[in-house]
C-alpha positions in Angstrom: 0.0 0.0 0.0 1.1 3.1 -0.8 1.6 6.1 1.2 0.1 9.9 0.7 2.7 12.6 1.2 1.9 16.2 1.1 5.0 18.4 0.2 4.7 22.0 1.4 7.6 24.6 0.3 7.7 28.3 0.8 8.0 29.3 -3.2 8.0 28.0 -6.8 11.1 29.6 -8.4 14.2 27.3 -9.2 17.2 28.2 -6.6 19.0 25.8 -4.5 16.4 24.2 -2.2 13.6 24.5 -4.9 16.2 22.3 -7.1 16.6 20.1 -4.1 12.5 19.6 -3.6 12.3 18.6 -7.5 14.6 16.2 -7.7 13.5 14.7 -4.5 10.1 14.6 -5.4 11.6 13.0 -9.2 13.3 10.3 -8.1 11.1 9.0 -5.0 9.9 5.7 -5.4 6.6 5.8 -6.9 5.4 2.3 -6.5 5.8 3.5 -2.4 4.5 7.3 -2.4 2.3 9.1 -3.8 2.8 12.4 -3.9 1.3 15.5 -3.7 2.3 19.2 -3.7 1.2 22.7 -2.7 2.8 25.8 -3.3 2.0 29.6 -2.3 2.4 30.8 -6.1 3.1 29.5 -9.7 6.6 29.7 -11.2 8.9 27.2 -13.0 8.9 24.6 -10.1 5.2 24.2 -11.0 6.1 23.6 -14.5 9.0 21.2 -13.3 7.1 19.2 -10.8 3.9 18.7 -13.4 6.4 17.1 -15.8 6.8 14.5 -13.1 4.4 11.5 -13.5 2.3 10.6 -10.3 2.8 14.2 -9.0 -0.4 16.6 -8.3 0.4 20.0 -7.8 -2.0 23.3 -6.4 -1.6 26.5 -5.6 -2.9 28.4 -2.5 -1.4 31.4 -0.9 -1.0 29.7 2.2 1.3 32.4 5.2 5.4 32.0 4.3 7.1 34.1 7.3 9.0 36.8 5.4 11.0 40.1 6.5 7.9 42.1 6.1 6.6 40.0 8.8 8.3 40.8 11.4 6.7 44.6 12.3 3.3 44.3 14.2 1.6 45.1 11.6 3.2 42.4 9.5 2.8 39.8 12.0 -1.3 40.3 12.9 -1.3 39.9 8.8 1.0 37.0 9.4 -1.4 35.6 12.2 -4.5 35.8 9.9 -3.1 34.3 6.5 -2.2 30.9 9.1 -5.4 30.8 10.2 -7.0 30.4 7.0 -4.0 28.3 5.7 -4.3 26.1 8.7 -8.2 24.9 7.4 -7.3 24.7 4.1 -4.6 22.2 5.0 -6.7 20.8 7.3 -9.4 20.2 4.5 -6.8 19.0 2.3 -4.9 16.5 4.0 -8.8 15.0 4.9 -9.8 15.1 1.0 -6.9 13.8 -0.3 -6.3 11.4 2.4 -2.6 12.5 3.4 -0.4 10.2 5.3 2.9 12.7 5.6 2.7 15.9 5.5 6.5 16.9 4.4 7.5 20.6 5.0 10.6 21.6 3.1 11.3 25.0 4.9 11.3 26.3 8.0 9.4 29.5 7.5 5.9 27.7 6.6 4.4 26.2 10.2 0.3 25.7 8.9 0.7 22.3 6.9 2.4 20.5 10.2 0.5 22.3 13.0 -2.3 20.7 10.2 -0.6 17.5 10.4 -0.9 17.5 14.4 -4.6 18.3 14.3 -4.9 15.6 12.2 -3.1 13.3 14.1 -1.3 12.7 10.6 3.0 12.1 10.8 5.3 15.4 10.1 8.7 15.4 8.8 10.0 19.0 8.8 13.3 19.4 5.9 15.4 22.4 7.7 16.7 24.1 5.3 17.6 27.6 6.6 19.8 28.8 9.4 18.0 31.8 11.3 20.3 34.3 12.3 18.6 35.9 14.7 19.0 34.2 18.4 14.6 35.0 18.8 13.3 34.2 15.8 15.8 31.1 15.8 14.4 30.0 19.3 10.8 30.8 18.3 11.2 28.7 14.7 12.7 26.0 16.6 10.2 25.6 19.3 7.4 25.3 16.7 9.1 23.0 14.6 10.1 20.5 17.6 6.7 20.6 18.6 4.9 19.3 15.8 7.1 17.2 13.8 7.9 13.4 14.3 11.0 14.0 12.4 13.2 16.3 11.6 15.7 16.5 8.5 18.9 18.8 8.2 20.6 19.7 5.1 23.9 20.5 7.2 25.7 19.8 10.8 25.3 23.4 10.6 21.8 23.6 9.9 20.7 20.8 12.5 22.7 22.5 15.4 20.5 25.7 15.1 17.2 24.2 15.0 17.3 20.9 17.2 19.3 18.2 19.1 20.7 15.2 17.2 18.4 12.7 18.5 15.4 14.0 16.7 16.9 15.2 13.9 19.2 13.8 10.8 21.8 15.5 8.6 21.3 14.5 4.9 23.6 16.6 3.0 21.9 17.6 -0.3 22.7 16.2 -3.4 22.0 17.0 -7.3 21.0 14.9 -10.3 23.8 14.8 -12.2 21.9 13.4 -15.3 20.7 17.0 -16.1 24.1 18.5 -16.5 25.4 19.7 -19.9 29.1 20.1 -20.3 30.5 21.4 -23.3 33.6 20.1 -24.8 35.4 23.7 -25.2 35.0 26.6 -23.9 33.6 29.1 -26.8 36.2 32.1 -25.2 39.2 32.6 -23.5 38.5 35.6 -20.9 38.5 34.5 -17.8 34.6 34.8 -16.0 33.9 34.3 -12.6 30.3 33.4 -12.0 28.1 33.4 -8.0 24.5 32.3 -8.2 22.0 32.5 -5.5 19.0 34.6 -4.1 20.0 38.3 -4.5 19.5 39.8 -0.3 21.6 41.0 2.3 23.4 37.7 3.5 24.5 36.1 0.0 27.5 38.1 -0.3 26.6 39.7 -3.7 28.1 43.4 -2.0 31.3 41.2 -1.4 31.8 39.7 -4.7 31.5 42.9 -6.2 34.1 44.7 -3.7 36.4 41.5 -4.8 35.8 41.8 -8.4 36.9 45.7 -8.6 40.1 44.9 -6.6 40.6 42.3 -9.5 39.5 44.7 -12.4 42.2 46.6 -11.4 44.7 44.4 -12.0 43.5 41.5 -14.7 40.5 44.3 -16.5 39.8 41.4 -19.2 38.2 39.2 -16.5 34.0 39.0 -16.6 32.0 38.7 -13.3 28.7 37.4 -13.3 26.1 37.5 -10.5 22.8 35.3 -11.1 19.6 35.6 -9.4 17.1 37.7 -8.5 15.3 39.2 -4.6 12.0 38.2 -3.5 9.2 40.3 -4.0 9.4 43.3 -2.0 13.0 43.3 -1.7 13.7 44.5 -5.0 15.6 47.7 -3.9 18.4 45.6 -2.8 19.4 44.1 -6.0 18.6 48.5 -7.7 21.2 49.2 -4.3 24.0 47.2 -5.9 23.3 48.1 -9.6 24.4 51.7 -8.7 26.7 50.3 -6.4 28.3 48.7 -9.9 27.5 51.8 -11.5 28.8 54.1 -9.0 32.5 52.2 -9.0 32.2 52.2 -12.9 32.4 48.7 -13.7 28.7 48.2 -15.5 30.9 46.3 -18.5 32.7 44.0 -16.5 30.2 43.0 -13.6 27.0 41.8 -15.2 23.3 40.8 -13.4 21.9 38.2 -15.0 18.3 38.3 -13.3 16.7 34.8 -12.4 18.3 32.2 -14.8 16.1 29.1 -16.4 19.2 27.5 -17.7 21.5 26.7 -15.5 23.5 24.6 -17.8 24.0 27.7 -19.7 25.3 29.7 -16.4 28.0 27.8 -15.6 29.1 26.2 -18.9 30.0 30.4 -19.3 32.0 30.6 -16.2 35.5 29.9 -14.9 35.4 29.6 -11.2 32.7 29.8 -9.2 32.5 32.0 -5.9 30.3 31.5 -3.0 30.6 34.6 -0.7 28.1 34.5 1.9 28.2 36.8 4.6 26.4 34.6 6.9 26.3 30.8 7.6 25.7 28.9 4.3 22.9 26.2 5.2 24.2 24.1 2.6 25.1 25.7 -0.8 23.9 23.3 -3.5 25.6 25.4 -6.5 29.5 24.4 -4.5 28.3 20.2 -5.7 26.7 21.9 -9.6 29.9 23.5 -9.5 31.8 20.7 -8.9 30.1 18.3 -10.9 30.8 20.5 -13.9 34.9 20.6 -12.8 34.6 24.2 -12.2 36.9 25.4 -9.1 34.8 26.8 -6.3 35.5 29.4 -3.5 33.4 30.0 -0.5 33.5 31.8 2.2 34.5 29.4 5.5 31.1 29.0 7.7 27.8 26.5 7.3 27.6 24.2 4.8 30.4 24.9 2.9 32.7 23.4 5.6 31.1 20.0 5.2 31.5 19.8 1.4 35.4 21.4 0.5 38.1 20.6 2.1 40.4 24.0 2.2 43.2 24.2 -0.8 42.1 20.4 -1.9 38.9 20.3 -3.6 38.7 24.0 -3.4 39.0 26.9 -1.0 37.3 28.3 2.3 38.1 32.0 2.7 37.2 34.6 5.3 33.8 36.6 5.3 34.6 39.7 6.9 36.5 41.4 4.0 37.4 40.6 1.0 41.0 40.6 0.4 41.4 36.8 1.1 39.0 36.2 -1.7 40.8 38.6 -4.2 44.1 36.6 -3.2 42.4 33.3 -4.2 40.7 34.4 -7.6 43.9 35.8 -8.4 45.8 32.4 -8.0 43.2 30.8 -9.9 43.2 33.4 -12.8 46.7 33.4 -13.3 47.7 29.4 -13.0 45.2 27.2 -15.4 46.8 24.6 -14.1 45.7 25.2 -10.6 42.1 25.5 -11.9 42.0 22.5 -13.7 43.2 20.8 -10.7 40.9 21.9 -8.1 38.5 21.4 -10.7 38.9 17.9 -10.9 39.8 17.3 -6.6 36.0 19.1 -6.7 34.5 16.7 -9.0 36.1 13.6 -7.5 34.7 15.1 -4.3 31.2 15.6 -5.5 31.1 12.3 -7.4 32.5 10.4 -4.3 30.4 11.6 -0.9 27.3 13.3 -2.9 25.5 10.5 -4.5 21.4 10.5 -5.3 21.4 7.2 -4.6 22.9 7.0 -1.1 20.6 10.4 -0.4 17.2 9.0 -2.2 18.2 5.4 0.2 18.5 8.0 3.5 15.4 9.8 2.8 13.5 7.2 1.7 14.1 5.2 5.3 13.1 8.0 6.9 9.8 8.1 5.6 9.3 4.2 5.7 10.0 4.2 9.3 6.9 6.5 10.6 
C-alpha cells in the first residue's frame, strides 16, 4: 500500500532548495508514495514538478514568514493568512487522504500544525539557518513541537534548529543526469560566476568589492552574478546596480536576473564564488559546480565546511573582508593549471560523498519508518 505525502515549500522559483525539492520529489519511489504538492504561487517549479508523472500539484497562498513580517503590523497579517492556511490544509490532508505531510522549509508552520490536528505524521526538511537568536528560538520551538521527524541539510543547519536525537543530517545532493558540459569553452577571458538569491546575507556586495580589486589588475576578466530578490526586496538588487554603476564597472560585472538555464550559467564561467556573509545552510551550487569541474571558492562558515576541504577540492576564505578572496581568484586566474586541478579534486569530491542514490536510500528510510 502506498503512502500519501503532502509536500509543502515556501516558493515555486528554481534556486537551491527549490532544485533540491524537484529532484527529491523525481526520483522517489513511486510504487511507495504518492505524492502531492502545494505551493504559495506559480513559477517554474510548477512547470518542473507537473512534468513529473504521479505528482499533483495546487496552488494556495498559504502564510510564508518573510521580512515584512516581522513589524506588528506584518505579523497580525502573518497571524490571519495561518489561520485560513491552517483549514485549508486541514481540508486538504482530509480530502486527499494525506499520510505525511512533508514541510521543506522552515518558514511555513500551517501544513504540520495541520498535520498534528490531524493526528497525521510530520517530517520538517530544515533548510535555513536563522540568524537571529529569537526568531531562531521561536522557529525552533514550533518545529520540535509538531514534527515526528526532523531532517537537516547540514551539521550546521541541525545544530541551530534541534538536538541530534530528533533530527538527521542529509547533505543535499544533485542529479547529475541534467548537466550539460561542453567540450570547449567558446572564449578565453576568464569569467567568474556566484549564483543565488539576490538579499543582504549572499554576499553579492562582497563579490563585487572582490571583483573591482581584480578589475584593477586583470580588466579582461568578466563577473557574473545570477539571481534575483523576493518580491518586496527588490531595492536591494537596484542598491548594488548603482553600487556597480557608482565604482564604474557596469561592462565587467554583469546581473543576470533569475536564470532558467543553468546549464548555460556555468558552462560560461570559470570559477565559481560562494561569498556568503552569513552561515551557508548548505550551498547546493558548490556540488553543480563541482560536478561540472569548475573550481569553487566559498567563504569558511555552514555548509560549505562539510563539502570542501580548504586548498584540496577548493578553498574556504574569510567573510569579513574581501581581500582573502581577491588573493584566491587571483591564483586561480593566473595558474590554469591550478584551476584544472581543483576542478577535478571538486569533481572527485562531488562524485564520491554526494550521491542520489545513497541520499534518495537516506530519505527514503526515513519516511518508511513513521
Amino acid at each position: 500500500m502506498t503512502k500519501s505525502i503532502l509536500f509543502i515549500h515556501s516558493s515555486a522559483e528554481l534556486y537551491g532548495s527549490d532544485r533540491s525539492l524537484l529532484n527529491m520529489i523525481k526520483h522517489l519511489d513511486k510504487s511507495k508514495y504518492t505524492c502531492f504538492v502545494v505551493l504559495p504561487t506559480d513559477g517554474k517549479l510548477r512547470e518542473e514538478l507537473e512534468k513529473i508523472d504521479g505528482c499533483s500539484v495546487s496552488i494556495y497562498s498559504y502564510a510564508v514568514l518573510r521580512r515584512k513580517n516581522l513589524s506588528f503590523l506584518g505579523m497580525l497579517d502573518y497571524l490571519k493568512q495561518t489561520i485560513t492556511s491552517l483549514y485549508f490544509f486541514s481540508k486538504y490532508i482530509k480530502q486527499m487522504k494525506i499520510d505525511i505531510v512533508y514541510t521543506n522549509t522552515s518558514v511555513v508552520f500551517s501544513g504540520a500544525i495541520a498535520a498534528k490536528l490531524k493526528r497525521k505524521k510530520s517530517v520538517w526538511h530544515i533548510r535555513e539557518i536563522i540568524s537571529n537568536s529569537v526568531e531562531r528560538k521561536i522557529i525552533s520551538t514550533i518545529v520540535n513541537l509538531f514534527s515526528n521527524k526532523i531532517i537537516c541539510n547540514s551539521s550546521a543547519t541541525l545544530k541551530s534548529i534541534t538536538n541530534k536525537e530528533k533530527g538527521d543530517v542529509i547533505h543535499n545532493v544533485i542529479d547529475t543526469d541534467s548537466i550539460q558540459i561542453p567540450s570547449v569553452k567558446s572564449e578565453n577571458q576568464i569569467t567568474i560566476g556566484m549564483a543565488g538569491r539576490i538579499n543582504r546575507w549572499k554576499g553579492q556586495k562582497l563579490f563585487i568589492d572582490a571583483a573591482n580589486h581584480i578589475l584593477n589588475d586583470y580588466p579582461d576578466v568578466r563577473f557574473l552574478i545570477a539571481g534575483d530578490a523576493f518580491s518586496g526586496e527588490e531595492y536591494i538588487k537596484t542598491e548594488l546596480i548603482e553600487y556597480v554603476k557608482k565604482i564604474n564597472r557596469t561592462e565587467q560585472i554583469l546581473f543576470l536576473g533569475l536564470i532558467d538555464d543553468m546549464n548555460e550559467f556555468y558552462n560560461s564561467i570559470d570559477i565559481f564564488v560562494l561569498p556568503s556573509i552569513k552561515p551557508e545552510p548548505f550551498g547546493l551550487v558548490i556540488l553543480e559546480a563541482m560536478a561540472r569541474k569548475i573550481p569553487v571558492i566559498a567563504t569558511k562558515h555552514g555548509g560549505p565546511l562539510e563539502i570542501i576541504q580548504d586548498n584540496k577540492n577548493g578553498f574556504l576564505v574569510d567573510y569579513k573582508d574581501s581581500d582573502e578572496l581577491v588573493t584566491r581568484m587571483s591564483d586561480l586566474i593566473i595558474d590554469e593549471t591550478k584551476r584544472k586541478f581543483i576542478g577535478e579534486q571538486g569533481y572527485l569530491n562531488q562524485q564520491a560523498k554526494f550521491s542520489l542514490s545513497h541520499y534518495m536510500e537516506c530519505l527514503e528510510k526515513v519516511l518508511d519508518e513513521l
